[in-house]
N, C-alpha and C positions, 0 to 999 in steps of 0.2 A: 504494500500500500504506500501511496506514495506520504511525504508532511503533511502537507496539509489534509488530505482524508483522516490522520488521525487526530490532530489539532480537532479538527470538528468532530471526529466521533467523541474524544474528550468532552468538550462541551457539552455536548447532547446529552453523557451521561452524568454529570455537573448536575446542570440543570434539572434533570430527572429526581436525583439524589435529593439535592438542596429542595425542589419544591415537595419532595417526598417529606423530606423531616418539616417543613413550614410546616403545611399540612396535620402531619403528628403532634407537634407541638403548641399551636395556634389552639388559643382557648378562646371558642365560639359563646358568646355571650346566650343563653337561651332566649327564647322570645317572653316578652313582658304585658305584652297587651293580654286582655283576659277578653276569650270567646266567650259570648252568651248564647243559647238559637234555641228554640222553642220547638219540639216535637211533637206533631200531633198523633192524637190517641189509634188513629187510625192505620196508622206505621205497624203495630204491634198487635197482632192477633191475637186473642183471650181463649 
C-alpha cells in the first residue's frame, strides 16, 4: 500500500475509535419534560 493509503486508513480508524469512546462516555442528560395523555376506556376491553 502505498503512504498515503495508510495515513488515511489511520485516520479512518482514529476517528472510529475517538467517536466510539465520545459516544461511551458522553453522559446524555435524560428528558425533563413530563408527558401527560388521556386514555380512553374504550382502548381496553373488560
Amino acid at each position: 500500500m502505498s503512504k498515503l493509503t495508510q495515513i488515511m486508513l489511520a485516520a479512518a480508524a482514529l476517528l472510529i475509535i475517538g467517536g466510539g469512546v465520545f459516544l461511551m462516555t458522553w453522559d446524555i442528560p435524560a428528558p425533563s419534560e413530563k408527558v401527560t395523555k388521556t386514555l380512553s376506556n374504550d382502548r381496553f376491553p373488560s
